[in-house]
C-alpha positions as CSV (number, residue, x, y, z in Angstrom):
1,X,0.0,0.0,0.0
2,X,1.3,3.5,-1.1
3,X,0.7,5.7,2.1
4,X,2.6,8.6,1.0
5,X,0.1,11.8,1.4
6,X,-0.5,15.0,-0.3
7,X,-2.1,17.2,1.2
8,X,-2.4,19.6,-1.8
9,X,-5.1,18.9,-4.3
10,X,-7.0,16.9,-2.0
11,X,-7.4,19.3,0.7
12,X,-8.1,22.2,-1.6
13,X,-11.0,20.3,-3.5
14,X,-12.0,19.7,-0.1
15,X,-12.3,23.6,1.2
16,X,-14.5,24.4,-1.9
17,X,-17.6,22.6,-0.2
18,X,-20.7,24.5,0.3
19,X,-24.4,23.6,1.4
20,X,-24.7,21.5,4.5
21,X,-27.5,19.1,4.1
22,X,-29.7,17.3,6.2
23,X,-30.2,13.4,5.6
24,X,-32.8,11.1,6.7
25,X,-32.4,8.5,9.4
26,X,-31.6,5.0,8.5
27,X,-34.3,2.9,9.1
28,X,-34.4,-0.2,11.6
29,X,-34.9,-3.9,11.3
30,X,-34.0,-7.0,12.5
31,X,-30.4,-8.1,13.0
32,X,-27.8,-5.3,14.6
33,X,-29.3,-2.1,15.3
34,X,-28.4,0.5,12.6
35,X,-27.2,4.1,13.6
36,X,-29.7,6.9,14.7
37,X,-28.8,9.2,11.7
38,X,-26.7,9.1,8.5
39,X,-24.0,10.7,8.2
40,X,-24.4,14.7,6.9
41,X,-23.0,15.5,3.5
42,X,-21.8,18.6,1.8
43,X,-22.8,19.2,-2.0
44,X,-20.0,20.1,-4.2
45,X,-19.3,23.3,-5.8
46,X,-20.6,25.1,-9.0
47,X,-16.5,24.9,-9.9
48,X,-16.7,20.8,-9.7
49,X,-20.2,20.3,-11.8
50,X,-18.4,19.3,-15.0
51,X,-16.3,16.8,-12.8
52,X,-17.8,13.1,-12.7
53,X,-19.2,12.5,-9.4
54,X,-17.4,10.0,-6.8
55,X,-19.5,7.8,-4.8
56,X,-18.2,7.3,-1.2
57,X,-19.2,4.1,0.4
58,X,-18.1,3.9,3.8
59,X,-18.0,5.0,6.7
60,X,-21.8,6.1,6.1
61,X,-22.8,7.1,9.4
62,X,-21.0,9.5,11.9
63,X,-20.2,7.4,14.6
64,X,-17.6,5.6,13.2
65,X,-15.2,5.0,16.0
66,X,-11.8,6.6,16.5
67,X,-10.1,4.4,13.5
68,X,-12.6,4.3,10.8
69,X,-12.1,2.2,7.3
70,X,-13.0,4.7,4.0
71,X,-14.3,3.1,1.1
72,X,-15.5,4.4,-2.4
73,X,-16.3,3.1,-5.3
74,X,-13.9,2.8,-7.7
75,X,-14.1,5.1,-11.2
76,X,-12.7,3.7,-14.4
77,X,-8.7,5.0,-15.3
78,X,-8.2,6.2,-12.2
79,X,-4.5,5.0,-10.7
80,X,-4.3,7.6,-7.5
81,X,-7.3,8.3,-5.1
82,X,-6.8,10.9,-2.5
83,X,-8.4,11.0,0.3
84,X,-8.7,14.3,3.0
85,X,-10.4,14.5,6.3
86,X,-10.7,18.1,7.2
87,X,-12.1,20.3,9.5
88,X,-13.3,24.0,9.5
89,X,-9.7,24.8,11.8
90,X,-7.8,23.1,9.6
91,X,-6.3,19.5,7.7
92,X,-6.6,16.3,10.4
93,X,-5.2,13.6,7.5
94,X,-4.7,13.3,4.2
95,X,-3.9,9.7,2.0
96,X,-3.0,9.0,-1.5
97,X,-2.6,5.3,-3.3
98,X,-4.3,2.7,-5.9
99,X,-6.6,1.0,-3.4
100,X,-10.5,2.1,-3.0
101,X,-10.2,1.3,0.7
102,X,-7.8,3.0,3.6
103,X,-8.2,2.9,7.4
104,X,-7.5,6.3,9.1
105,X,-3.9,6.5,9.7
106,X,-3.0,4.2,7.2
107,X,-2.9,1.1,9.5
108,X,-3.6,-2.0,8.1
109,X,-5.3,-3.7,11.0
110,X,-7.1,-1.6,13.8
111,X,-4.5,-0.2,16.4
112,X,-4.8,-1.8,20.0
113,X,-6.3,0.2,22.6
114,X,-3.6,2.5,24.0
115,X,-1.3,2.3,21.1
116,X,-0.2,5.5,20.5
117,X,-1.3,6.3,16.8
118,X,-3.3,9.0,15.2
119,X,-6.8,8.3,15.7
120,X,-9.7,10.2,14.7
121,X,-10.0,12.6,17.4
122,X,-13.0,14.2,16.8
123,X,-16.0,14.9,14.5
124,X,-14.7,16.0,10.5
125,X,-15.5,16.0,7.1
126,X,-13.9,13.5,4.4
127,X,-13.7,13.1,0.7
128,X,-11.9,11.3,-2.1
129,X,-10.8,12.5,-5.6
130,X,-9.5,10.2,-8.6
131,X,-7.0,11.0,-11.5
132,X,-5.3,9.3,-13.9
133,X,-1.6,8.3,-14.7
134,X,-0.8,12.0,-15.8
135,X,-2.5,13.3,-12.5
136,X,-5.6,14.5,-14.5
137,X,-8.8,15.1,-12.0
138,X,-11.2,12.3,-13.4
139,X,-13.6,12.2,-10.3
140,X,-14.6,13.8,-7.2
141,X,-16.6,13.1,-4.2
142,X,-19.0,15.7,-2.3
143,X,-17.8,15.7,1.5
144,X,-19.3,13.4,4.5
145,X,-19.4,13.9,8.0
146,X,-17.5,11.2,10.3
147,X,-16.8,11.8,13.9
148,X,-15.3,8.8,16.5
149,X,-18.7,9.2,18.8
150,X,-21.5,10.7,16.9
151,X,-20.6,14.6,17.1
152,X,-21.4,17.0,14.1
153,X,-18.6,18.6,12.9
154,X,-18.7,22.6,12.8
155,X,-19.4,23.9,8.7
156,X,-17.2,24.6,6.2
157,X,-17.1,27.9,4.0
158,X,-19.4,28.5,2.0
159,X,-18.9,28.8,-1.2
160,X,-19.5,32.3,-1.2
161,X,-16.5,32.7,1.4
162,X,-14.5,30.5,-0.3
163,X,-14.4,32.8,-3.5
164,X,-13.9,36.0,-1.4
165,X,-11.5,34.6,0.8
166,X,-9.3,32.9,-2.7
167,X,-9.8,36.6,-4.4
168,X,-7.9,37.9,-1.1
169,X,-4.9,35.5,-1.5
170,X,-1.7,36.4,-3.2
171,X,-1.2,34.5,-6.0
172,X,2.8,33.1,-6.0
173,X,5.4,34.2,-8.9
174,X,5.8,30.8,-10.0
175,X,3.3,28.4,-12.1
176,X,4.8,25.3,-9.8
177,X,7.4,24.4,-7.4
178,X,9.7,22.7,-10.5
179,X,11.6,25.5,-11.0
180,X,12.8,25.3,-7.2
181,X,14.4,22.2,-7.9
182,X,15.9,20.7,-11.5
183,X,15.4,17.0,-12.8
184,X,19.0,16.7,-12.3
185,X,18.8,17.1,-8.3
186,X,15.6,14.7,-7.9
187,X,17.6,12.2,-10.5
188,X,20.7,12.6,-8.0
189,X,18.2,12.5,-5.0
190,X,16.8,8.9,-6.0
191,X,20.0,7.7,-7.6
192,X,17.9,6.8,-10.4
193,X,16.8,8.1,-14.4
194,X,13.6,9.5,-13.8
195,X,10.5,8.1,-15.8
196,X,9.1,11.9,-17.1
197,X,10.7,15.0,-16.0
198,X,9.1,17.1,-13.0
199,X,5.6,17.5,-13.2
200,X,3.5,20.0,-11.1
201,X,1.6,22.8,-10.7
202,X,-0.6,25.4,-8.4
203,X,-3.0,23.8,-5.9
204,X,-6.6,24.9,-6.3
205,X,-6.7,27.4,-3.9
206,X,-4.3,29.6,-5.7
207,X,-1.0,29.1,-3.1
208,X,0.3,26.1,-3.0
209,X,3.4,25.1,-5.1
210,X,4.3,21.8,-6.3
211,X,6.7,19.3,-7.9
212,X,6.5,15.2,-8.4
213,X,8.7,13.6,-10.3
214,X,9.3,9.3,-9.9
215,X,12.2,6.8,-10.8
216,X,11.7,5.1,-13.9
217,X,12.8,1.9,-12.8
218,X,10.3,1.7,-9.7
219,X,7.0,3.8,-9.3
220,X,7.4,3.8,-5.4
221,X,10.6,5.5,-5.6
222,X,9.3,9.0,-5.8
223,X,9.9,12.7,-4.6
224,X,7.2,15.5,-4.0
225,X,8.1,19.0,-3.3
226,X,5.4,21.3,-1.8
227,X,5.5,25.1,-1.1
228,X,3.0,26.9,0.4
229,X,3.4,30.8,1.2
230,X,0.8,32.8,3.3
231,X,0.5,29.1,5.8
232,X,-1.1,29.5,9.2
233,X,2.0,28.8,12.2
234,X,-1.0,29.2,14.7
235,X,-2.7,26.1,12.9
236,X,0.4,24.4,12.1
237,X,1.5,24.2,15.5
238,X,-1.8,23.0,16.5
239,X,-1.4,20.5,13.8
240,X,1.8,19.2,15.1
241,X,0.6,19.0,18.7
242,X,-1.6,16.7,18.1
243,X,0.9,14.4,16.3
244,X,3.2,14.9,19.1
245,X,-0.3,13.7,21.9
246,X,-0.4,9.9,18.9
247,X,3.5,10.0,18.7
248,X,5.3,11.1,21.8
249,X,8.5,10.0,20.0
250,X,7.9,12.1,16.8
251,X,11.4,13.8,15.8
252,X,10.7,17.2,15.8
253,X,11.9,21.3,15.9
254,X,15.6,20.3,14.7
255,X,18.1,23.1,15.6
256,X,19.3,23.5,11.9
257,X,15.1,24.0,11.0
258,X,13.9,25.6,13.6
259,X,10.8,24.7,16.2
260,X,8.0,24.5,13.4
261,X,9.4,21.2,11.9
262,X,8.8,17.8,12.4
263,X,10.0,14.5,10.5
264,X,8.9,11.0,9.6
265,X,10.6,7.9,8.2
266,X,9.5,4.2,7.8
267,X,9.6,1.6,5.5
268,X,6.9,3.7,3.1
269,X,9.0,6.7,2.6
270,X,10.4,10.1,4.7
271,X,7.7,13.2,5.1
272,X,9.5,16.4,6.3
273,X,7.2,19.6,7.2
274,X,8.9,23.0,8.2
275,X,7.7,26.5,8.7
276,X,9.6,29.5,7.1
277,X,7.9,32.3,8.6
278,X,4.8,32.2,6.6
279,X,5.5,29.5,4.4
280,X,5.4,25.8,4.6
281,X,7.7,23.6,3.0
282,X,6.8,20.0,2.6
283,X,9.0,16.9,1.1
284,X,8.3,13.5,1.1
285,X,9.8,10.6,-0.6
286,X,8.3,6.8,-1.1
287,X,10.8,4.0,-0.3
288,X,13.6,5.8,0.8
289,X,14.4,5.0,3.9
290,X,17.2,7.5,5.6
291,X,16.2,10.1,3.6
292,X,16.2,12.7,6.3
293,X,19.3,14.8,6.4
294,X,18.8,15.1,2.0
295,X,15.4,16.2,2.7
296,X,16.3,19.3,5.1
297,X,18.8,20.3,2.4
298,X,16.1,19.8,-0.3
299,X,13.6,22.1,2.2
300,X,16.3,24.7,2.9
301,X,17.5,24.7,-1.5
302,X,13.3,24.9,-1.5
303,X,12.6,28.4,0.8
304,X,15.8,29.7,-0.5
305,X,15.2,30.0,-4.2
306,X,11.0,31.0,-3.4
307,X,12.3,33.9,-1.5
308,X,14.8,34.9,-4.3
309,X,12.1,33.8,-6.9
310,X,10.0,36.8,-5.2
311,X,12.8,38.8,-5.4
């Protein structure tokens, strides 16, 4: 399983939602009891009505427990779903890979009680977009309440504050984050001929820069650059505090980075975060075990050339 996230497109798709609606409740029967209410949805935007529509399956209802399985339906030539939980403070998880089904977390079995892993904390909002091999949006899902005990989570924008609030934003220099780091340095990077030269672009909401580009001899050897300008530290930090209450252990605030940074590495890959000031610089890696110290140069070489890209 390909647990690498991006937090990019996904979470921007998933700030463009708009009218809460009511739903029903489920009707009971024999056998198990079934839930008081389903779960409450958010339409999708006027911008997304040409987009095919993505059917989420599961979890349907909002009491879903603290490590919840997603499921959707699967939509034909996709090869990357990504998945976002959200809230209206902020990101809680995002996921990207093949499969139509992922548990929160990305754990493969259901964490024993105690174990200290990100579970789902409190009540959100979830959806899943598709796209094909050349990361072309095929399909995209409407957004579903889920909460670990039955809450309701708090509204998102409407659609009306979305658009005033993305008319607001500066808008970066660049048209992607590939011109913040050449071919050559990812080829060097993953010791490997790339399979397509960097690909990338802006993130829907008009700030966020990025860059993939993947080894041609193995499609889990990859390297995604993100750079976001105008980032919240107030909501970052409260971001990593609550990876630091699942993850005690979690390296974090390196002298050489600063205090708003924090860095993972397993067997999937290395994820790097780091706050400039105002502007959040993300690298992750798949397969690359002890990739750490090459990814704070690669976040450093990042900020570096967007501040002299500004000028």
């Amino acid at each position: 399983m390909n647990t690498l996230t991006r937090f990019g497109a996904a979470l921007a798709a998933a700030s463009l939602a708009v009218v809460l609606s009511a739903c029903a409740p489920l009707e009971s029967g024999d056998g198990p009891a079934a839930p008081a209410t389903e779960a409450p949805s958010l339409d999708r935007p006027a911008a997304l009505a040409d987009v095919p529509d993505l059917e989420l399956l599961a979890p349907g209802a909002t009491d879903a427990g603290g490590s919840p399985v997603f499921s959707w339906a699967a939509v034909e030539g996709a090869t990357t779903y990504r998945l976002a939980v959200v809230r209206a403070d902020g990101p809680v998880w995002a996921w990207d890979g093949q499969e139509t089904e992922v548990r929160f977390g990305g754990f493969a079995d259901e964490p024993d009680a105690g174990a200290g892993v990100l579970r789902l904390g409190a009540a959100a909002w979830w959806s899943v977009t598709a796209y094909d091999a050349d990361d072309t949006l095929l399909a995209a899902s409407g957004l579903r309440a889920v909460s670990p005990d039955g809450a309701a989570p708090d509204p998102l924008a409407t659609a009306a504050d979305a658009d005033a609030a993305a008319s607001e934003a500066p808008k970066p220099a660049l048209d992607s984050a590939c011109g913040l780091y050449s071919d050559d340095e990812a080829r060097e990077f993953l010791e490997g001929e790339l399979r397509e030269p960097g690909h990338g672009g802006i993130d829907d909401d008009g700030l966020g820069l990025s860059c993939s580009w993947e080894r041609a001899d193995d499609e889990f050897l990859t390297l995604d650059v993100t750079v976001r300008p105008e980032a919240s530290r107030e909501k970052w930090d409260e971001y990593l505090e609550s990876m630091l209450e699942y993850d005690p252990e979690l390296q974090h605030s390196f002298p050489d980075l600063g205090d708003a940074s924090y860095l993972t590495e397993d067997w999937g890959g290395t994820r790097l975060e780091v706050m400039y000031g105002d502007v959040l610089v993300i690298v992750r890696s798949g397969w690359t075990g002890g990739a750490g110290p090459a990814s704070m140069d690669i976040a450093r070489l990042l900020f570096e050339r967007y501040e002299d890209a500004l000028g």
